[in-house]
Backbone as a chain_set.jsonl record, in Angstrom:
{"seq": "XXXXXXXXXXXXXXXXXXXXXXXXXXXXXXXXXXXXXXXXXXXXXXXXXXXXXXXXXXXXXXXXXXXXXXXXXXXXXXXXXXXXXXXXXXXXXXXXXXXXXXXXXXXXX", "coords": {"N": [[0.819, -1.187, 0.0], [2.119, 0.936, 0.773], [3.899, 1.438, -1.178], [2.602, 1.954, -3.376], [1.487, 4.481, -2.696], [3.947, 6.111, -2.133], [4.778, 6.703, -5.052], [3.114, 8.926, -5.72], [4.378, 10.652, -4.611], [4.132, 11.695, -2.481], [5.281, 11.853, 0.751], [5.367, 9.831, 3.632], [5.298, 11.142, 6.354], [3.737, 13.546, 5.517], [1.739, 11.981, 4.734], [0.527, 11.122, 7.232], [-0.071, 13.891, 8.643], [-1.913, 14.391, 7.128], [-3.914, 12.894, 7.325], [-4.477, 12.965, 10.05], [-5.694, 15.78, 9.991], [-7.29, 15.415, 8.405], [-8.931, 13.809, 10.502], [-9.417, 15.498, 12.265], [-10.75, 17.375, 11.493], [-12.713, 16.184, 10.807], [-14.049, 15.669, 13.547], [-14.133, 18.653, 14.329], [-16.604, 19.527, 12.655], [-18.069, 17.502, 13.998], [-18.618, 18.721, 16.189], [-19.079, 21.059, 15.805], [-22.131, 20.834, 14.392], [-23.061, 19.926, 16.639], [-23.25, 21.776, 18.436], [-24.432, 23.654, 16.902], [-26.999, 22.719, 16.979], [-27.518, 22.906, 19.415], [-27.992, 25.194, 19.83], [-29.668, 26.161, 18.158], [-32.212, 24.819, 19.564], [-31.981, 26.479, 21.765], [-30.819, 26.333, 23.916], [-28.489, 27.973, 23.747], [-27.03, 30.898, 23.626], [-25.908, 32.261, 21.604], [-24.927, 31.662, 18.227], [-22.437, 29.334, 17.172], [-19.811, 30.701, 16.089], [-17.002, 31.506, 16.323], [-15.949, 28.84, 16.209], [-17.262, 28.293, 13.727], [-15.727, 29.629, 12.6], [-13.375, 28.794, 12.956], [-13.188, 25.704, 11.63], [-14.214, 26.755, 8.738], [-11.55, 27.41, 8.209], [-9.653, 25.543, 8.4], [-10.557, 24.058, 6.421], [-10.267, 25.626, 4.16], [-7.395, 26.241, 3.703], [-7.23, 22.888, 3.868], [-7.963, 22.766, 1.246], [-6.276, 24.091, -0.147], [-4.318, 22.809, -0.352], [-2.433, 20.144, -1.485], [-3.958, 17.023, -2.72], [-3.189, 14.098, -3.197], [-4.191, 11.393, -2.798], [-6.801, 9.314, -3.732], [-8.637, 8.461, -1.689], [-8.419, 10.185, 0.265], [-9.0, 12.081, -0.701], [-11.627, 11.608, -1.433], [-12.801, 11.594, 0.95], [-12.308, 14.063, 2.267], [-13.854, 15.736, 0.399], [-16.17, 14.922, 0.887], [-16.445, 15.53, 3.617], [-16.642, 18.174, 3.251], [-18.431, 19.18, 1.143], [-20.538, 18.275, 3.524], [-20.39, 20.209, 5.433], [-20.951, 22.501, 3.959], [-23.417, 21.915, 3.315], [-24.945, 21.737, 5.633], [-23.928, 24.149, 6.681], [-25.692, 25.749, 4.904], [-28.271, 25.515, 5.467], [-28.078, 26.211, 8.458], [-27.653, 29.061, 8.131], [-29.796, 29.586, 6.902], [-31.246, 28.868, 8.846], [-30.58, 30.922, 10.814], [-31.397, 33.64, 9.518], [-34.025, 33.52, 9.364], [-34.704, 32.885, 11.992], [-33.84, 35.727, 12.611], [-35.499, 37.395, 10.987], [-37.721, 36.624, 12.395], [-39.549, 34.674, 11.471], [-41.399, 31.102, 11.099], [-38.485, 28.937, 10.917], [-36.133, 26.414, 9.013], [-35.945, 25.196, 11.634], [-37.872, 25.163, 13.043], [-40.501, 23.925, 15.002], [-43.757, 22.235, 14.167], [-46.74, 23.735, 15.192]], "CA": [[0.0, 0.0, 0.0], [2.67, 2.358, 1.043], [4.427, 1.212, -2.505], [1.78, 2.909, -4.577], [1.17, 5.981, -2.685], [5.009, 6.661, -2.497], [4.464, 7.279, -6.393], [2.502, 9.518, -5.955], [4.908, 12.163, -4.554], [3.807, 12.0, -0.735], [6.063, 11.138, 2.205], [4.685, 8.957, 5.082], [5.005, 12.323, 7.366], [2.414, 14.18, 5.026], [-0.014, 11.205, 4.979], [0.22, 11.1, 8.5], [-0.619, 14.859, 8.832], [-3.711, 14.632, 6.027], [-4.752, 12.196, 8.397], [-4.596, 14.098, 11.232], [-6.128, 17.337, 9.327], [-8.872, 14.661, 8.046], [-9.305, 13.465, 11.613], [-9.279, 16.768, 13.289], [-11.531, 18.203, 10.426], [-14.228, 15.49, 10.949], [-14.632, 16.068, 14.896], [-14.704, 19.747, 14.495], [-17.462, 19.498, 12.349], [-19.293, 17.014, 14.39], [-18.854, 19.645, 17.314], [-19.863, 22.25, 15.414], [-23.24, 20.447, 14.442], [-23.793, 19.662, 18.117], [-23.11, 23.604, 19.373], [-25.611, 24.727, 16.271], [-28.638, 21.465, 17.443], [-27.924, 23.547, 21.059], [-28.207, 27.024, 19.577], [-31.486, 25.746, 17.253], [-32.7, 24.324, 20.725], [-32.2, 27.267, 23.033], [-30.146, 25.886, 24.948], [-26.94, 28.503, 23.719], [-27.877, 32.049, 23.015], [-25.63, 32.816, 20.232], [-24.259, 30.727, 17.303], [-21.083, 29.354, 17.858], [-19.046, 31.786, 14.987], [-15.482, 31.262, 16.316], [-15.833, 27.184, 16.174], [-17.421, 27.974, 12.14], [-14.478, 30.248, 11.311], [-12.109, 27.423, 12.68], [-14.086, 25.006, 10.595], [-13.571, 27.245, 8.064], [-9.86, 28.292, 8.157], [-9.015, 24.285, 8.406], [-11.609, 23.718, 5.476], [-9.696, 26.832, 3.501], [-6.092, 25.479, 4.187], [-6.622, 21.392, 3.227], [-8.777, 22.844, 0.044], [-5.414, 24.687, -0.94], [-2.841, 21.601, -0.266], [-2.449, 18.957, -2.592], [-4.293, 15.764, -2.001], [-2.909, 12.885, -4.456], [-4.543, 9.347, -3.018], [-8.154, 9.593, -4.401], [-9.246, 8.084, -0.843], [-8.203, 11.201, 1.152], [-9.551, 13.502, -1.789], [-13.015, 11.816, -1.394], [-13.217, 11.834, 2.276], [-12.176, 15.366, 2.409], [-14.664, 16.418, -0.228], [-17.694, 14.32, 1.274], [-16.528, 16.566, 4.675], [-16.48, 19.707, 2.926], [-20.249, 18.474, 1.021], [-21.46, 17.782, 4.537], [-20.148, 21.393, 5.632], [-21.409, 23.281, 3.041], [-25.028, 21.972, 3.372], [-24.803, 22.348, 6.881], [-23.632, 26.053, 6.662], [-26.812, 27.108, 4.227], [-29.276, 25.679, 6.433], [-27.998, 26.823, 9.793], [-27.953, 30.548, 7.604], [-31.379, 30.007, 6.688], [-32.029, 29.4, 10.149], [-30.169, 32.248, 11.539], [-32.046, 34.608, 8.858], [-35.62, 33.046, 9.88], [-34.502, 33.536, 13.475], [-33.66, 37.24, 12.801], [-36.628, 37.693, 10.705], [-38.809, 36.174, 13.451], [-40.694, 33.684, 11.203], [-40.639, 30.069, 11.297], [-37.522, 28.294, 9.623], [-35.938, 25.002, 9.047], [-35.944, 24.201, 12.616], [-39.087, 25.188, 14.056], [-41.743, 22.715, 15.44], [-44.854, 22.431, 13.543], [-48.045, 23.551, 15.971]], "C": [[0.865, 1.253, 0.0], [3.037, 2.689, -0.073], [3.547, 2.256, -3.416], [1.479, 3.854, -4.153], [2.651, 6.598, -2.383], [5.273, 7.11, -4.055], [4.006, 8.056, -6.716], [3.329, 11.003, -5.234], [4.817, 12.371, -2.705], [4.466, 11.256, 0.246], [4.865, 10.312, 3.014], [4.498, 9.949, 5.945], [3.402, 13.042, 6.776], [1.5, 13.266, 4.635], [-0.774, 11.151, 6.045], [-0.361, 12.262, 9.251], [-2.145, 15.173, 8.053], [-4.307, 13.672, 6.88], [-5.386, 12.265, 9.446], [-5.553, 14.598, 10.916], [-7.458, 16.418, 9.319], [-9.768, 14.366, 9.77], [-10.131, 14.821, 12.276], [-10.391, 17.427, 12.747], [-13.211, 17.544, 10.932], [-14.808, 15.844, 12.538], [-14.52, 17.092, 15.144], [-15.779, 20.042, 14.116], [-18.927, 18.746, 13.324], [-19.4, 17.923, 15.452], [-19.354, 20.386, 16.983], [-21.53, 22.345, 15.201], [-23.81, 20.214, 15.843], [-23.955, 21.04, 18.602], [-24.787, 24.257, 18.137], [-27.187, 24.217, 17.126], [-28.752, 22.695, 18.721], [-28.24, 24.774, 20.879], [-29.97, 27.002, 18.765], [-32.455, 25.386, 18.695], [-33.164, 25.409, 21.651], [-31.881, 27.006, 23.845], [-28.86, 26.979, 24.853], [-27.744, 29.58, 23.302], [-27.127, 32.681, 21.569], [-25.118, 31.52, 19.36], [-22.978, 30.571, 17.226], [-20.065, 29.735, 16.237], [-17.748, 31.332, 15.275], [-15.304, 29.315, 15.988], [-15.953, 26.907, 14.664], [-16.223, 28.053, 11.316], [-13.279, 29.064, 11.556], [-11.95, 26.29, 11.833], [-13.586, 25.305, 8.765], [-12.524, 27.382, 7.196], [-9.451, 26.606, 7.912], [-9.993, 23.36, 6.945], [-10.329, 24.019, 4.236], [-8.012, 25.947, 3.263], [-6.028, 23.776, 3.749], [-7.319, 21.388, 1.433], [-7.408, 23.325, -0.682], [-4.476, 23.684, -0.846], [-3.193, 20.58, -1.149], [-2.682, 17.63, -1.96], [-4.651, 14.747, -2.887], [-3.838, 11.918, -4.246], [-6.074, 10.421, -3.016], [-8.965, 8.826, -2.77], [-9.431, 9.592, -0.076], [-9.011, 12.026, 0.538], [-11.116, 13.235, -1.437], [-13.128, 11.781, 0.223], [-13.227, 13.381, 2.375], [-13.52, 16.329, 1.452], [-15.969, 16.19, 0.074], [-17.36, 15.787, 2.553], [-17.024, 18.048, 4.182], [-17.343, 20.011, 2.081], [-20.564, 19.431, 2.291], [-21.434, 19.131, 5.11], [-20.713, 22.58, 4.815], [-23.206, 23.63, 2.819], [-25.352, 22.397, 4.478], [-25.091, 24.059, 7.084], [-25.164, 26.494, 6.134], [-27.873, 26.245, 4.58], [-29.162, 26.216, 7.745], [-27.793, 28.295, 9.185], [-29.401, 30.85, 7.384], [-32.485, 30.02, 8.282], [-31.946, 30.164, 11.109], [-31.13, 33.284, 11.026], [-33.364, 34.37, 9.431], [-35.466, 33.833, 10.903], [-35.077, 34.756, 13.447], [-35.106, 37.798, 11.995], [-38.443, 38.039, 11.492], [-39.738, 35.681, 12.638], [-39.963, 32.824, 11.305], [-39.284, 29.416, 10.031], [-37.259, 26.886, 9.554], [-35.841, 24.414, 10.281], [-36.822, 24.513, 13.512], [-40.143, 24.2, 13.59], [-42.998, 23.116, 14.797], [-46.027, 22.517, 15.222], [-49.263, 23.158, 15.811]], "O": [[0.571, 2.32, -0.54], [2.831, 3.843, -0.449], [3.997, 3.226, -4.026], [1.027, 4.599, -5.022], [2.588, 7.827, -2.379], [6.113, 8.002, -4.177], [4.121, 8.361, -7.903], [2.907, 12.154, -5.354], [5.446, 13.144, -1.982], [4.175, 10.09, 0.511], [3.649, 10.345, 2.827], [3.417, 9.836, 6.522], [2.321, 13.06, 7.366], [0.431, 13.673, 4.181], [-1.999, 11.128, 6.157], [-1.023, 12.055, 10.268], [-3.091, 15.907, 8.339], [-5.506, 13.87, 7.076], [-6.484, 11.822, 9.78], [-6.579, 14.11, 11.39], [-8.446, 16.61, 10.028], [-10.926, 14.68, 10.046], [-11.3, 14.9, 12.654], [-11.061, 18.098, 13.532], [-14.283, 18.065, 11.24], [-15.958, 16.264, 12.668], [-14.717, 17.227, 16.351], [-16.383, 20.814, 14.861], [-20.106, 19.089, 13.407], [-20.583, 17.989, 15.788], [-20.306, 20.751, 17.672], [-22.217, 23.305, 15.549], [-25.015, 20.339, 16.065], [-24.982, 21.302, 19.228], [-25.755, 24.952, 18.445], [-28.079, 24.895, 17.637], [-29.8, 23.293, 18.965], [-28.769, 25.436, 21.771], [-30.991, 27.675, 18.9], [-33.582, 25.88, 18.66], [-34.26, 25.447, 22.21], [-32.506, 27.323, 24.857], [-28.123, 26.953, 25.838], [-28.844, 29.458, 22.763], [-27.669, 33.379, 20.711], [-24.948, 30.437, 19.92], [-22.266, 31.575, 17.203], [-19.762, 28.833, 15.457], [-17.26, 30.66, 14.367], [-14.28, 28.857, 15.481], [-15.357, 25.993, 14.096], [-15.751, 27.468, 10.342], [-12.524, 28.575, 10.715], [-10.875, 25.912, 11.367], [-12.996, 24.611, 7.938], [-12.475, 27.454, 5.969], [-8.731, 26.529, 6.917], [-9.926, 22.152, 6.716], [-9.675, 23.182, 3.614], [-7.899, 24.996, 2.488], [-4.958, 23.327, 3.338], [-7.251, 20.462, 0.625], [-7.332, 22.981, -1.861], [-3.548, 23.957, -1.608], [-4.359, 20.307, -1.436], [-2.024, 17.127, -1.05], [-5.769, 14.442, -3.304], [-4.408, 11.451, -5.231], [-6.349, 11.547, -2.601], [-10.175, 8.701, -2.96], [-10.558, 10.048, 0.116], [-9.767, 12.73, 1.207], [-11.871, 14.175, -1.19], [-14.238, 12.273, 0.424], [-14.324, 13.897, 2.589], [-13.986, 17.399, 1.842], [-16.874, 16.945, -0.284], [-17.929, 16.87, 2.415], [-17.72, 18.832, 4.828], [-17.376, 21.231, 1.921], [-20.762, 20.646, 2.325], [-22.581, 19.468, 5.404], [-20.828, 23.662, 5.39], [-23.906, 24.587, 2.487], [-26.042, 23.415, 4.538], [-26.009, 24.793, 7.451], [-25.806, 27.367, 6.719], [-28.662, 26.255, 3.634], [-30.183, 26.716, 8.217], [-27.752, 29.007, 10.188], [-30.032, 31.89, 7.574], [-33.517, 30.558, 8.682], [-32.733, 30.292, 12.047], [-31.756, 33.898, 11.89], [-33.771, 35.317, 10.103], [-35.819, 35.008, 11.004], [-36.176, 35.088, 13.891], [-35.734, 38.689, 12.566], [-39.431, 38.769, 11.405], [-40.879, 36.088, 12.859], [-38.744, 32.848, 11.476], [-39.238, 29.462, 8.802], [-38.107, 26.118, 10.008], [-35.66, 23.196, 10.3], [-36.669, 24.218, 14.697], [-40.527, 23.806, 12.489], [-43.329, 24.3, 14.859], [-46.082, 21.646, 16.091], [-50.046, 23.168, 16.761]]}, "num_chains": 1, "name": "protein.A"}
């Protein structure tokens, strides 16, 4: 395995860091989805902004690095999917919010 992705140009250090990045990437996201569920809930009063832009900035940063094995590329791009849809419903339900009608996460009466 290592054989064919040494062909491809990538040390063992920088697989081991896209691994990381991938790792690190996926359980910021799932935190981030848990802080919005608590902010959609009313349980948090604001939307957690510094946790998005980190999200973000580590989004921004593995989108600009080169990512040869076609495994890493689709994990990273399903994450950064799953982030993207994420983002423009928790906007539509910030805007609702601020609007004060119902949005994608209010309870039917």
């Amino acid at each position: 395995m290592n054989a064919r992705r040494s062909g491809s140009g990538e040390t063992g250090s920088e697989l081991a860091d896209l691994e990381r990045d991938l790792r690190t990437l996926k359980a910021e996201l799932d935190q981030l989805e848990r802080e919005y569920q608590l902010f959609f809930a009313g349980q948090q009063q604001r939307p957690p902004h510094a946790l998005r832009s980190t999200v973000e900035a580590l989004m921004r940063r593995m989108d600009r690095a080169s990512i040869h094995g076609s495994g890493e590329r689709f994990r990273f791009n399903t994450l950064q999917h799953r982030f993207r849809t994420f983002a423009n419903l928790w906007d539509r339900g910030v805007r609702a919010r601020e609007e004060g009608r119902p949005g994608p996460f209010s309870r039917p009466t």
